[in-house]
N, C-alpha and C positions, 0 to 999 in steps of 0.2 A: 185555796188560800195560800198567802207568800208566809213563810216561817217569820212566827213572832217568837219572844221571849216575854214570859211573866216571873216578876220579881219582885221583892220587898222594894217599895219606896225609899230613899234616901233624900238628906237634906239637898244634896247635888241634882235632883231630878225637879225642887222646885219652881226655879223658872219655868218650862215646859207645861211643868202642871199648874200651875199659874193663867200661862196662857189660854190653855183649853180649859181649865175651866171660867172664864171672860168669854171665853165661844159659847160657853153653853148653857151657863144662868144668868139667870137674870140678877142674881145678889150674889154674887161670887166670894169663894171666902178670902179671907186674909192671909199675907204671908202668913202673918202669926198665929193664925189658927191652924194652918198648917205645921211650921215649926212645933207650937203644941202638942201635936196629936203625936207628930212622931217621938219627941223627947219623953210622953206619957208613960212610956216603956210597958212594962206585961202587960196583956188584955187589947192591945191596938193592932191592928193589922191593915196595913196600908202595903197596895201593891199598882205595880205600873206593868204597862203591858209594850215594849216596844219591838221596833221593824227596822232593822239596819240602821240602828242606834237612834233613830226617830222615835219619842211617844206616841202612843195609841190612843192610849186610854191610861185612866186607874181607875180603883175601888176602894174605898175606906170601911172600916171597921174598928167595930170594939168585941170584945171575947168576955163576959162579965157571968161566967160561973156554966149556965147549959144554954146562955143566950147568946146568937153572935147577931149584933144590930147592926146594918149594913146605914154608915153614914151620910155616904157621897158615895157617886158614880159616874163615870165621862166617858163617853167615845165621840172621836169628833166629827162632827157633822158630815164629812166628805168619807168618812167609815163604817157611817152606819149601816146597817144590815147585813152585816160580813161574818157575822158572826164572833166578831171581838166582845162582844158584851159580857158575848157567852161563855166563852171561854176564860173570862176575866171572873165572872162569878160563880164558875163550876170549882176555877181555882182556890178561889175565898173560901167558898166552902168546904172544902174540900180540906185547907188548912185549920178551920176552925172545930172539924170534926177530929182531927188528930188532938187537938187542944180538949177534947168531952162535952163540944157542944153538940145539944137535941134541935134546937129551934132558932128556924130565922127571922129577924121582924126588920122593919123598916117601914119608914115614912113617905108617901110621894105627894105631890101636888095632886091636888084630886082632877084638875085639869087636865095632867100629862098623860093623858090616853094609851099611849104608845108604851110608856114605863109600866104602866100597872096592867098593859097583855103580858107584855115583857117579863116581868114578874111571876105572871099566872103560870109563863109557861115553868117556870120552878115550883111550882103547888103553892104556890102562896095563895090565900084568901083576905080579902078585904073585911076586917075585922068590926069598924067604926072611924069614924071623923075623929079631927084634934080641930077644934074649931079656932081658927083667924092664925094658924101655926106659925104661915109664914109672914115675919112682920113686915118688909117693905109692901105688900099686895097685901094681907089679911086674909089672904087666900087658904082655904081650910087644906089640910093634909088626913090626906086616908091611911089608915093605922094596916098593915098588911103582915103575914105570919106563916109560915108554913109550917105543918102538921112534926112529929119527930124525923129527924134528917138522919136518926142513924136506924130506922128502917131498911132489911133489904128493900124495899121495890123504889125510895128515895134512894139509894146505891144505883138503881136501876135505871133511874128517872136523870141521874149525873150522868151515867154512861151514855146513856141517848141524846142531853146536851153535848155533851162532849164530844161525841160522833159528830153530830151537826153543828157543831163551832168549826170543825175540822174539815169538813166539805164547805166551809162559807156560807154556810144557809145559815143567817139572822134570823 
């Protein structure tokens, strides 16, 4: 895999992020929910993943005491399975643990097949439904958690994404 940079989002990185995400949902969010989240200040973590000053990807988050809830997530379409996913949320985590978070949660389409392996391979479990979550579709969303993150063998389980973010294996 070609050297990326991962890094805190900025207002200046929103056009890009903008775009991919229009590539990749179907209800894509708003400048202004964007501008939002980053002006939010303590507890948000939003980060961009780029390649010869191109975006990759990003990840969003909130940090709200020993929870980090993983908001949003992108890679685009012509990157997937390179292991950018991975390496974007081995990051996340990784910063949320210096912050004193145990546990990660987050939301997917229960549809999205690919997100919620995707997922599983970070210990996440599918917990329960949020039924009709998503409101343009009504499309239920699966409630997902992984066990505590500041277990050795979670330290263990980063290291082995991490590795394989780095060989390009998605």
């Amino acid at each position: 895999m070609s050297d990326y940079l991962i890094r805190e989002m900025n207002l200046e990185d929103l056009p890009e992020v903008l775009a991919l995400e229009r590539e990749v949902f179907p209800n894509p969010w708003t400048l202004e929910v964007f501008e939002h989240e980053l002006r939010h200040g303590p507890g948000t973590l939003y980060l961009v993943m780029e390649e010869e000053g191109q975006l990759m990807g990003y990840a969003g988050a909130h940090v709200t005491g020993s929870e980090l809830h993983i908001t949003n997530m992108a890679v685009g379409e012509s990157r997937r399975r390179e292991g950018l996913g991975t390496a974007m949320l081995v990051s996340c985590v990784r910063r949320a643990l210096a912050t004193g978070a145990r546990f990660v949660t987050l939301e997917v389409r229960e549809s999205n097949h690919g997100a919620r392996s995707f997922y599983r391979l970070f210990g996440f479990e599918e917990l329960g439904l949020m039924r009709e979550y998503y409101l343009e579709s009504g499309e239920d969303a699966v409630i997902m958690a992984t066990g505590d993150i500041r277990m050795p063998e979670y330290g263990r389980l980063l290291d082995a994404l991490e590795s394989r973010a780095a060989r390009g294996e998605g």
